[in-house]
DSSP file (Angstrom, degrees, kcal/mol; ACC not computed):
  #  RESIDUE AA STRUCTURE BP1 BP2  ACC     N-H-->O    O-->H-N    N-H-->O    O-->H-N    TCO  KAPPA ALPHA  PHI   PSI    X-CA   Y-CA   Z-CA
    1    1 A X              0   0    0      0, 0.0     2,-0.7     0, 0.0     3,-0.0   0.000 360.0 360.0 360.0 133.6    6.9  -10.6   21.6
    2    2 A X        -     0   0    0      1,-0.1     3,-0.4     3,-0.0     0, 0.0  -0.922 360.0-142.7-109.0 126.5    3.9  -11.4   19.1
    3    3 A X    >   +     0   0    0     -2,-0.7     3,-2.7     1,-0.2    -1,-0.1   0.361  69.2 119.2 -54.2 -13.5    3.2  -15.1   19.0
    4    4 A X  T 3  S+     0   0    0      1,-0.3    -1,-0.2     3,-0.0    -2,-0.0   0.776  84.2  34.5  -5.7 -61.1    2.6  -14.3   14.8
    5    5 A X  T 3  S+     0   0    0     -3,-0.4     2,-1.0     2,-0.0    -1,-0.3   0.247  83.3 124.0 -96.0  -6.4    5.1  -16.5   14.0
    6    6 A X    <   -     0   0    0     -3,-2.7     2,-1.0     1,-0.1     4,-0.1  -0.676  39.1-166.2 -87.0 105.7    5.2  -19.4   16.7
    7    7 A X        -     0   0    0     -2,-1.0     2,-3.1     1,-0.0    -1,-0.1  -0.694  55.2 -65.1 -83.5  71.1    4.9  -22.4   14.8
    8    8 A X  S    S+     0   0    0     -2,-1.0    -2,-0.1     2,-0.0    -1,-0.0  -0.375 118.1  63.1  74.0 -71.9    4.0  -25.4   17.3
    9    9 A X  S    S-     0   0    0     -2,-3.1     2,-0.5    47,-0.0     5,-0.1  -0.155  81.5-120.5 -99.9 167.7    7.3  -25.1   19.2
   10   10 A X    >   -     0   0    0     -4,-0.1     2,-5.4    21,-0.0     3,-4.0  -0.815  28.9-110.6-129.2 101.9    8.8  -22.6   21.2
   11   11 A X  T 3  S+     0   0    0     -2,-0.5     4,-0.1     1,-0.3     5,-0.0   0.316 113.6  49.8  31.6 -43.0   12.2  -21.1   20.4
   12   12 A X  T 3> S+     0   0    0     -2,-5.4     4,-1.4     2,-0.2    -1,-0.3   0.567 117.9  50.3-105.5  -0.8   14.7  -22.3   23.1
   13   13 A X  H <> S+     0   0    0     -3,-4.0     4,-1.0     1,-0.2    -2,-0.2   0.628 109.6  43.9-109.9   9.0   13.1  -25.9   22.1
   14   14 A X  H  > S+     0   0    0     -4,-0.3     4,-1.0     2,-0.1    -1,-0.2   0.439 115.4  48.7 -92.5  -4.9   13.5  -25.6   18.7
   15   15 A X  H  > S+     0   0    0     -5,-0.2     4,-3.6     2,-0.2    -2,-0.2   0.843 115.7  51.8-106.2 -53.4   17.4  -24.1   19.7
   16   16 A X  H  X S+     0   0    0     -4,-1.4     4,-2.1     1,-0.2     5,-0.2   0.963 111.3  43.7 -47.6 -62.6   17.7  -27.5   22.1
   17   17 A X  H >X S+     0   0    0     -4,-1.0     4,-1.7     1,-0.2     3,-1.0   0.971 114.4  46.8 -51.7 -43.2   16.8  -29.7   19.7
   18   18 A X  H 3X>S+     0   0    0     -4,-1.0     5,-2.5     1,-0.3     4,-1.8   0.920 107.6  51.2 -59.3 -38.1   18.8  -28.4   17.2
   19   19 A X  H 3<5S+     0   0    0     -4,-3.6    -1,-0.3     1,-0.3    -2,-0.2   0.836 111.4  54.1 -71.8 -25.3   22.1  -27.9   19.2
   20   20 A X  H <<5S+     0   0    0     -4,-2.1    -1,-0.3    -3,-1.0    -2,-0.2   0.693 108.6  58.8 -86.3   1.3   21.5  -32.4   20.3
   21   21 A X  H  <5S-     0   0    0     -4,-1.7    -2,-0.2    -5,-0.2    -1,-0.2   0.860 121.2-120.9 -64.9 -33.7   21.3  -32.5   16.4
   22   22 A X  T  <5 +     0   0    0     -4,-1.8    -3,-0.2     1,-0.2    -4,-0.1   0.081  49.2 168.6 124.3  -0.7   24.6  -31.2   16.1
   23   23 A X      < -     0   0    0     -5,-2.5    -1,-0.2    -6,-0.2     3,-0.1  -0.062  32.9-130.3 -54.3 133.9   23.6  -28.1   14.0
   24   24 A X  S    S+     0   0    0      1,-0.1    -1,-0.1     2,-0.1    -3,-0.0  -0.178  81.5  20.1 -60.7 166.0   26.3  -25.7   13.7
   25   25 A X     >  +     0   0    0      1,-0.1     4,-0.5     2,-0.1    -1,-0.1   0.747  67.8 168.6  69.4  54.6   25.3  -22.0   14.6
   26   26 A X  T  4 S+     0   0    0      2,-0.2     3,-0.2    -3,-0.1     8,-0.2   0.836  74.8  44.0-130.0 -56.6   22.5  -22.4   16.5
   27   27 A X  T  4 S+     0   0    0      1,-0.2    -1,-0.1   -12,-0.0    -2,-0.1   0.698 108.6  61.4 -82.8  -2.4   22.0  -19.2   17.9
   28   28 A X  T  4 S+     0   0    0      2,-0.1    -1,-0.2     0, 0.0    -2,-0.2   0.823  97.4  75.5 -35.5 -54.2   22.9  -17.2   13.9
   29   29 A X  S  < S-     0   0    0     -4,-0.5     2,-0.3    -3,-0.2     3,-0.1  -0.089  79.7-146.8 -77.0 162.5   19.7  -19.2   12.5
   30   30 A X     >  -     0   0    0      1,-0.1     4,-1.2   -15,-0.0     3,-0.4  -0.823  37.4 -82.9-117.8 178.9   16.4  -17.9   13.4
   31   31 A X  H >> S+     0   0    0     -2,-0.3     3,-1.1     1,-0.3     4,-1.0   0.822 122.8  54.9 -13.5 -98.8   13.4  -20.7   13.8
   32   32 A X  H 3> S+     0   0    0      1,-0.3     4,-2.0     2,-0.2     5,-0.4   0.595 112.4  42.1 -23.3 -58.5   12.3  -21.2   10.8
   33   33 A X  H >> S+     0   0    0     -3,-0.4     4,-2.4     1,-0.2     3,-1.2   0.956 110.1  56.8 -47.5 -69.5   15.7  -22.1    9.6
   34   34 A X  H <X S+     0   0    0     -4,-1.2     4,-1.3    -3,-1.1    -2,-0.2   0.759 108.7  46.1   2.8 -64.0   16.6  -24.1   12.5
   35   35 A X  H 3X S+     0   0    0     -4,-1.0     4,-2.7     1,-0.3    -1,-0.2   0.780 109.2  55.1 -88.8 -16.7   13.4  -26.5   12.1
   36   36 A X  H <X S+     0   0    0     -4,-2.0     4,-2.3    -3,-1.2     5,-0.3   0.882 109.6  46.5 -87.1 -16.4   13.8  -27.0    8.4
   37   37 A X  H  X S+     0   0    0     -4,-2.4     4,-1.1    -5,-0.4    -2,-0.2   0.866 110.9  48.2 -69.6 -21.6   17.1  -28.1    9.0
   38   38 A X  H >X S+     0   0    0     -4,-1.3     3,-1.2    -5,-0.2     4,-0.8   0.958 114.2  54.0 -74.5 -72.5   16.0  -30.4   11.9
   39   39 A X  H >X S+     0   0    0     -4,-2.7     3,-1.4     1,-0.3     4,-0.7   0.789 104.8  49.5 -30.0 -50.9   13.3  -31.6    9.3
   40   40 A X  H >X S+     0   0    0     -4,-2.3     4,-1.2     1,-0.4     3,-0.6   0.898 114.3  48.8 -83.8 -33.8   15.7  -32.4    6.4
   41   41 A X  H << S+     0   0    0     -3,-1.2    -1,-0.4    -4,-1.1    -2,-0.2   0.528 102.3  55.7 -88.7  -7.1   17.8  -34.4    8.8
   42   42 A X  H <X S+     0   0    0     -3,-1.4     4,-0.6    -4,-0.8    -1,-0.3   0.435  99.4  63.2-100.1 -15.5   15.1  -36.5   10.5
   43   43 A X  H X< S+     0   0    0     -4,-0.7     3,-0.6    -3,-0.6    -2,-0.2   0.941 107.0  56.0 -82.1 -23.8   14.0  -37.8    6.9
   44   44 A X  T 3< S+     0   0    0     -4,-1.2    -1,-0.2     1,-0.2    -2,-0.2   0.706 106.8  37.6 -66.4 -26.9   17.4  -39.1    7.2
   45   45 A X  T 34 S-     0   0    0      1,-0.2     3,-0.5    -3,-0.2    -1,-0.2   0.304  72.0-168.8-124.0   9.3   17.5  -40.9    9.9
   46   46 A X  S X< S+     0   0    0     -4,-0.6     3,-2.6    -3,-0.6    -1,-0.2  -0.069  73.7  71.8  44.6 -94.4   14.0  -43.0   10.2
   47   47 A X  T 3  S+     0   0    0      1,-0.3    -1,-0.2    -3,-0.1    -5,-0.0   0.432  94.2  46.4  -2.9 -62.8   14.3  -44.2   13.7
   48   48 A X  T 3  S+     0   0    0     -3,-0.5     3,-0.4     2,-0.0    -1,-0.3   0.612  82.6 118.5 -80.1  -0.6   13.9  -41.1   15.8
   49   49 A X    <   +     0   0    0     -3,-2.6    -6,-0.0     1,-0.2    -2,-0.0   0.127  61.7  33.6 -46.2 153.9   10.8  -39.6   14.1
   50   50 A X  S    S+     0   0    0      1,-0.1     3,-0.2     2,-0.1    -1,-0.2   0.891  70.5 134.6  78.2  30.6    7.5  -39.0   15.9
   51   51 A X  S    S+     0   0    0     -3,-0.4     2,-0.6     1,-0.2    -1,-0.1  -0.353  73.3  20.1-102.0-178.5    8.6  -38.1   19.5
   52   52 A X  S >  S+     0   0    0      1,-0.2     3,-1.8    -2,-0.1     4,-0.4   0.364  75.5 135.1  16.9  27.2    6.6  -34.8   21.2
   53   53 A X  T 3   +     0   0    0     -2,-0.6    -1,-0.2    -3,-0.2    -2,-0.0  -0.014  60.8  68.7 -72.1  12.3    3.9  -35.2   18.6
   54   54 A X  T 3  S+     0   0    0     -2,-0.1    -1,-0.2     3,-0.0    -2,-0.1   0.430  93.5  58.6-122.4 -19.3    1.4  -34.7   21.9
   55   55 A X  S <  S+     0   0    0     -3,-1.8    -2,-0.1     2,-0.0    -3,-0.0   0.761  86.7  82.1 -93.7   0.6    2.4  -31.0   22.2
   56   56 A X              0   0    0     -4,-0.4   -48,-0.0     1,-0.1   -47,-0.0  -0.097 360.0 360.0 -65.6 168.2    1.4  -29.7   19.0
   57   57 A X              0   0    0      0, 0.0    -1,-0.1     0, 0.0    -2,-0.0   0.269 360.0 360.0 173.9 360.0   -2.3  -28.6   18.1
């Protein structure tokens, strides 16, 4: 697997979040899809923003 494409997060914890978000389809979407959808839905919702902000870099 080439790390190319690993954006900050890693695949089964972009798939975790997504699935306590409620996205349908979880394992159809590939990352990238997956995190903007997580994205568009956190501008929605204020509150939960800003969590694991310590593993990025």
């Amino acid at each position: 697997m080439s790390d190319r494409n690993v954006r900050s997060v890693r695949t089964g914890e972009v798939q975790q979040r997504a699935r306590e978000a409620g996205i349908q389809d979880v394992e159809a979407k590939n990352k990238g899809q997956l995190l903007d959808e997580l994205n568009a839905r956190q501008q929605g919702d204020g509150g939960r923003g800003g969590g694991g902000g310590g593993r990025r870099r």
